[in-house]
C-alpha positions in Angstrom: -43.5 100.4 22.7 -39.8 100.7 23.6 -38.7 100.7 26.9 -35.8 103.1 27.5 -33.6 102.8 30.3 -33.5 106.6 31.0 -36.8 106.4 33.5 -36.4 106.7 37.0 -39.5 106.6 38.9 -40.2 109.9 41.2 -41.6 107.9 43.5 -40.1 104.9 44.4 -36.5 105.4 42.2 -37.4 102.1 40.9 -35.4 101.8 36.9 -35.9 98.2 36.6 -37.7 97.6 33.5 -39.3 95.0 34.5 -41.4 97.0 36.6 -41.9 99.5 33.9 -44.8 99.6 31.9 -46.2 103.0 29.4 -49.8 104.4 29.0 -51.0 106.8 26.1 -46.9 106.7 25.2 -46.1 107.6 28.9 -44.1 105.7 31.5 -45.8 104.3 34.9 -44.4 102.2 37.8 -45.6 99.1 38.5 -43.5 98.6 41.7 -45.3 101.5 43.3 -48.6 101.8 41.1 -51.0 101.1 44.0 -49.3 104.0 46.0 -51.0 106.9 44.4 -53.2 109.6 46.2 -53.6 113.4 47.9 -50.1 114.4 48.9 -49.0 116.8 51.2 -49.2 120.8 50.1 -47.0 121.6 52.6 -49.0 124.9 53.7 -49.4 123.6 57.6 -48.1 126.5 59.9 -47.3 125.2 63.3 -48.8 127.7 65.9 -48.3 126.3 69.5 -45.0 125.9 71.4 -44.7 122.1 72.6 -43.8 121.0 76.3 -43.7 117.3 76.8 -45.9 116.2 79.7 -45.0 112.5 81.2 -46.0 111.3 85.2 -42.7 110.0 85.4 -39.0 111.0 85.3 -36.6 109.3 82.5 -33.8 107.4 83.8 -30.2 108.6 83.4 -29.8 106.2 80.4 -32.7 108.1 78.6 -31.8 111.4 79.4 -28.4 111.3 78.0 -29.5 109.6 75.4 -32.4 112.1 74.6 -29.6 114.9 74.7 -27.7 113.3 72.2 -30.4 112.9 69.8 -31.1 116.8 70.0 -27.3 117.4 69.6 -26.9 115.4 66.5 -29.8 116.9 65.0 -28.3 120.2 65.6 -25.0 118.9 64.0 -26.8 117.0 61.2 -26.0 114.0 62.2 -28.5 111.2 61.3 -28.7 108.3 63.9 -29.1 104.8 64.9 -31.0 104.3 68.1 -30.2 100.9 69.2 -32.0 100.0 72.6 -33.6 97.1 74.1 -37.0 95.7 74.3 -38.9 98.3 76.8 -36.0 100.4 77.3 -38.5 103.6 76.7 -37.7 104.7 73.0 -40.3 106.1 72.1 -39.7 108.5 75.4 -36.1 109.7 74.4 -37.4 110.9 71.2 -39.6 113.4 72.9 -37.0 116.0 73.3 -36.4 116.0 69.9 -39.7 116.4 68.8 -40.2 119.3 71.2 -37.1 121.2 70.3 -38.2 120.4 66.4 -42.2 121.8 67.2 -40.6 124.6 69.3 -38.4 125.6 66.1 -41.2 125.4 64.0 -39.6 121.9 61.9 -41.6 119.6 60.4 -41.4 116.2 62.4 -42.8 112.8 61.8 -42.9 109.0 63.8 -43.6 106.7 61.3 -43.7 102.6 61.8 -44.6 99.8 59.8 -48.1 98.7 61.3 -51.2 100.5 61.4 -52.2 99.1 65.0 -49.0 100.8 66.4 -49.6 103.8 64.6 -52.8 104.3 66.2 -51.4 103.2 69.9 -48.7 105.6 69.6 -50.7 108.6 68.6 -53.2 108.4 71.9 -49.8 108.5 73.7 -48.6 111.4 72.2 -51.9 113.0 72.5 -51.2 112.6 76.0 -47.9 113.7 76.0 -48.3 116.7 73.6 -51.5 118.1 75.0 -50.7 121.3 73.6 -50.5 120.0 70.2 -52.1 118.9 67.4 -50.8 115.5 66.6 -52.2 113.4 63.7 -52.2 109.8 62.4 -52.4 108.4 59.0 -52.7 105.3 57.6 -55.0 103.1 55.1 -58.2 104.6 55.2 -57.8 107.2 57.8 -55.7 109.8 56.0 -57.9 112.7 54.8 -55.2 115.1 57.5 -51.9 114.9 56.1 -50.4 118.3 58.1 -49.8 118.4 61.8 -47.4 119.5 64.5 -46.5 116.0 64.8 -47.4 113.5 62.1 -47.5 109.8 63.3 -48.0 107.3 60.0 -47.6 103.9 58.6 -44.6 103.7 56.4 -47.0 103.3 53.7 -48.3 106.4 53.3 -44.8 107.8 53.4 -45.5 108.1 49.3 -47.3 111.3 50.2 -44.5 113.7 51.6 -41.6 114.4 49.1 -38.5 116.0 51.2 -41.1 117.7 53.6 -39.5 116.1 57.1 -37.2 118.0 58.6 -36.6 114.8 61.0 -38.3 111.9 60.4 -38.2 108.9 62.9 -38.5 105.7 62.0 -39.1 102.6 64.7 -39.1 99.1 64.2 -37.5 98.9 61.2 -36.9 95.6 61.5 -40.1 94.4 61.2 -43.0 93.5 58.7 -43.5 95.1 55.9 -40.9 97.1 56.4 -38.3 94.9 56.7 -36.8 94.5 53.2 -39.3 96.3 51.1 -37.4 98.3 48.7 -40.0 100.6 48.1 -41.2 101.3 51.5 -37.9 102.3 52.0 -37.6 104.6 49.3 -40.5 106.2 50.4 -38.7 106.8 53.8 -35.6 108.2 52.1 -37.7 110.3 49.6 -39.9 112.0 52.7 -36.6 113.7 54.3 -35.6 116.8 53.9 -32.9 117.0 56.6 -32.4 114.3 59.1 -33.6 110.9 60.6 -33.6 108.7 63.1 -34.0 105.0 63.0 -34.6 103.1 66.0 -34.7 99.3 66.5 -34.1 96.4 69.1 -32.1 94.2 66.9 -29.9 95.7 64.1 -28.5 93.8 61.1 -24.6 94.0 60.9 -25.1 95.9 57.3 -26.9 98.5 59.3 -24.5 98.9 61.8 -21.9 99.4 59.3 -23.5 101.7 57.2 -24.0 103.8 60.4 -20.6 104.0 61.1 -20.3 106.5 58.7 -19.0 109.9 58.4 -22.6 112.4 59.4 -23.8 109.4 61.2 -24.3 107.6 65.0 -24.9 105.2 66.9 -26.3 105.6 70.2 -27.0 102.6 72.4 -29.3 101.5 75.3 -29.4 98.1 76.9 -30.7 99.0 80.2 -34.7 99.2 80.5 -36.0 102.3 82.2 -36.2 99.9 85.3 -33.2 98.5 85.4 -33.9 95.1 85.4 -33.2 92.2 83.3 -34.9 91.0 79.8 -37.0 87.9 80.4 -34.9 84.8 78.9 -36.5 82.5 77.0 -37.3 78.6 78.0 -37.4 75.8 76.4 -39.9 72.9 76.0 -39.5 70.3 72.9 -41.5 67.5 72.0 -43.8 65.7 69.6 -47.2 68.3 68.9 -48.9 65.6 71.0 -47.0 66.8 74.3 -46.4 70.2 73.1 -50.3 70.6 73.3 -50.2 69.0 76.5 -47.5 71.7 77.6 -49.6 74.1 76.3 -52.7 73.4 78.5 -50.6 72.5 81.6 -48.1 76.1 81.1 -51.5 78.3 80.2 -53.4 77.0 83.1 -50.3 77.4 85.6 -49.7 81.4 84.5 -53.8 81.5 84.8 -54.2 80.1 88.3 -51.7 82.7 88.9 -53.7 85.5 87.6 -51.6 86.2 85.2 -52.5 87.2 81.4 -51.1 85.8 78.6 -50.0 86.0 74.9 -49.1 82.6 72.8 -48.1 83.7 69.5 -48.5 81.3 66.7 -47.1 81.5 63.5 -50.1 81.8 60.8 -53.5 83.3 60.7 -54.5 79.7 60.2 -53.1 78.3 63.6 -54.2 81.1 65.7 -57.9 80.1 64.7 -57.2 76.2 66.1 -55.2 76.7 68.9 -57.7 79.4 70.4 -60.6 76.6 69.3 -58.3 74.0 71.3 -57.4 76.5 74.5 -61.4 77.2 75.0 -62.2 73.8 75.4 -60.5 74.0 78.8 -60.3 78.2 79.4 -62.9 81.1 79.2 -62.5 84.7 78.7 -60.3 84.3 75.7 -59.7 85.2 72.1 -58.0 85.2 68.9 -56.5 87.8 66.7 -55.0 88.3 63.8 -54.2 90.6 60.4 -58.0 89.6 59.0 -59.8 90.4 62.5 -61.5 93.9 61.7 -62.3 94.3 65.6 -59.0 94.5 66.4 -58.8 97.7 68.5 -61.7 96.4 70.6 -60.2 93.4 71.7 -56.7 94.9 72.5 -59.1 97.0 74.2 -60.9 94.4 76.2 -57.8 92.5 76.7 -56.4 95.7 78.2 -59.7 96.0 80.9 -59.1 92.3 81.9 -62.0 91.2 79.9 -59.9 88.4 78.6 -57.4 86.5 80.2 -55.1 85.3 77.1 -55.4 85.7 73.3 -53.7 83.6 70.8 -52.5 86.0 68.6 -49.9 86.2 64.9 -47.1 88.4 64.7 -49.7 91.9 64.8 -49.1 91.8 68.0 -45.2 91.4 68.4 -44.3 94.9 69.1 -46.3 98.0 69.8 -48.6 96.8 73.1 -47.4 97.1 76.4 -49.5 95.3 79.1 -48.9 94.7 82.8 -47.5 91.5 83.8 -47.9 89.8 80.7 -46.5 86.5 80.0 -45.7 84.6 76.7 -45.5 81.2 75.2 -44.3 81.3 71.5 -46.2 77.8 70.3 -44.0 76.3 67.4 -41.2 78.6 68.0 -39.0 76.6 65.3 -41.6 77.7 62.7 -39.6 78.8 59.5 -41.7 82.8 60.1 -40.0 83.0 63.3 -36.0 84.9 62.9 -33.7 85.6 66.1 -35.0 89.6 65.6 -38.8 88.2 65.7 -38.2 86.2 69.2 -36.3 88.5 70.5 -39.1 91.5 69.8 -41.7 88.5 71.1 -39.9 88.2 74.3 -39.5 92.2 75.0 -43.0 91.9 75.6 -42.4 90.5 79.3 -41.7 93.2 82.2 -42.0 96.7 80.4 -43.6 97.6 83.0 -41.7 98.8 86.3 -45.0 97.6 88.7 -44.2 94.3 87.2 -40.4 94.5 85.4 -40.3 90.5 85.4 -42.4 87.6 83.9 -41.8 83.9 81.7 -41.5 83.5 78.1 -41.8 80.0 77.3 -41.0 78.9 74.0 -42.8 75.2 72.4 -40.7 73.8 69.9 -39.9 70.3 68.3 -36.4 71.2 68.1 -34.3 73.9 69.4 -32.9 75.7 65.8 -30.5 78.2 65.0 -33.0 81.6 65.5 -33.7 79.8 69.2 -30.8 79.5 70.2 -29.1 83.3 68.9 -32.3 84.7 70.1 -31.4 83.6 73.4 -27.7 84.2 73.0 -29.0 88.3 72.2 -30.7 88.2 75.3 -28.2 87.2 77.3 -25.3 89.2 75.9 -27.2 92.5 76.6 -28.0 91.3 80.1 -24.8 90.8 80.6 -24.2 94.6 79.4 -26.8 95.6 81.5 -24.3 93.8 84.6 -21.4 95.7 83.7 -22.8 99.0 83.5 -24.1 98.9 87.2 
């Protein structure tokens, strides 16, 4: 069969023919072939008027910042949300998403991971009590219709130019990140406008959205005012960073404080939490291959465990009083400046408890390290200037 190079995939936009492969004398994509099932017949009518219901006020920063997100949308502007670890931004899209339900628009808040998806639709629950808001991703998507859809960017595939604003977070993480077909999927799903929202943009991003029809609003301060957590330092030889690790765990312990240690592979999160119960109880592991992961999140939540070793499923999305972090083998090649930096915004998000340690375990300080760090400390010193 001859390949042409007139075919365009519907789907993804993908004309590589590389990726293009025929059946019965028809072309088919191989870059998007697994992404195939029910999508969207558009019939949904949305019924109820939406009032956002929160028990507690938004801070200056996020109500002038919500007020512009309604404004642009008005003016067709698409925009960049750039704000700081636990700076609230899931809370100054709600006024958009109310004035979209109110106006009848069809309004989606997709991210990359399935665990957030299904954190972030008990919140809007919540927070839309009037309202029927929906969640979809793998395995869970026989409702595709909703006055607000919350989804993995995966099963974006399903909705061609059916959002009227589509909101994307953490765009700069896995799978996401990079994935050319993910984000043809996201650009495929709009019908009007979007918004994209992250902690750390690329420069490329910034650029592109300082474009005519475009924005860039901006939030370093979190909702409480206080400073992001700056990362410390211990190097040595894995002999003494293990010691480190038992000494810095049992000190945050005896202090009844819970903890994260991120580790960089499935692999390592298995050993260290092996290693770490030989001297501490009520602990666990998790990981992308743990099935009961909403149960211990869950238990982890009630106290029932004091620390979890945990991959990079657990990097953005959870919010959790007082917790502290060590990042074990923070020089690891998985871990970027935009991957500490979402690590660290883990510590203080909460205003009971707006402060806390992130300890980073390293044989050498690298590059990511150290421009992590250098992040942090630029938008605290924003943070100074603005008060």
């Amino acid at each position: 069969m001859t390949i042409t190079n007139d075919y365009i995939c519907p789907i993804c936009g993908n004309a590589d023919t590389k990726y293009i492969g025929f059946k019965n004398g028809k072309p088919y994509c191989r870059k998007c072939i697994m992404f195939r099932g029910q999508e969207v017949s558009g019939e949904y009518i949305i019924s109820n008027s939406a009032e956002y219901q929160i028990s507690y006020e938004l801070s200056d920063d996020q109500k002038r910042l919500s007020s512009q997100l309604v404004q642009n949308f008005m003016k067709g502007v698409d925009t960049l949300v750039h704000a700081v670890c636990g700076s609230g931004k899931t809370e100054i899209c709600l006024e958009i998403i109310t004035y979209c339900i109110n106006n009848k628009l069809r309004v989606g808040f997709s991210v990359p991971r399935k665990d957030v998806v299904i954190e972030l639709t008990n919140r809007f629950k919540e927070i839309f009590k009037n309202n029927n808001v929906i969640s979809i991703y793998g395995g869970h998507n026989n409702i595709l219709e909703g006055d607000l859809v919350v989804l993995t960017a995966h099963q974006l595939y399903r909705f061609n130019k059916y959002f009227d604003l589509l909101i994307m977070d953490e765009i700069d993480a896995f799978p996401y990140k990079d994935n050319e077909v993910l984000e043809a999927f996201f650009y495929r799903s709009i019908k009007k406008n979007y918004i994209l929202m992250t902690a750390t943009p690329t420069p490329d991003l910034i650029k592109l959205f300082k474009k005519p029809q475009r924005d860039i609003v901006e939030l370093y301060s979190r909702f409480h005012r206080h400073p992001l957590p700056v990362p410390k330092i211990i190097k040595g030889n894995w002999l003494y960073l293990n010691y480190k690790l038992i000494k810095e765990v049992d000190r945050l312990l005896k202090s009844f404080k819970q903890i994260f240690v991120f580790v960089p592979t499935i692999d390592l999160s298995i050993k260290i939490y092996k290693f770490l119960s030989l001297f501490f109880k009520n602990g666990n592991f998790i990981n992308s291959q743990c099935e009961d992961r909403e149960k211990i999140i869950k238990r982890f939540h009630t106290k029932k465990y004091r620390y979890l070793v945990t991959t990079a499923v657990l990097e953005r999305g959870v919010t959790v009083k007082d917790l502290q972090v060590i990042v074990y083998r923070s020089d690891h090649v998985i871990y970027d400046s935009y991957s500490l930096i979402q690590i660290a915004g883990r510590v203080g998000r909460k205003k009971e408890a707006p402060e806390g340690e992130v300890i980073f375990l390293a044989r050498r300080k690298n590059q990511e390290m150290q421009r992590a760090i250098d992040e942090i400390n630029a938008a605290n010193k924003k943070l100074q200037n603005l008060f």
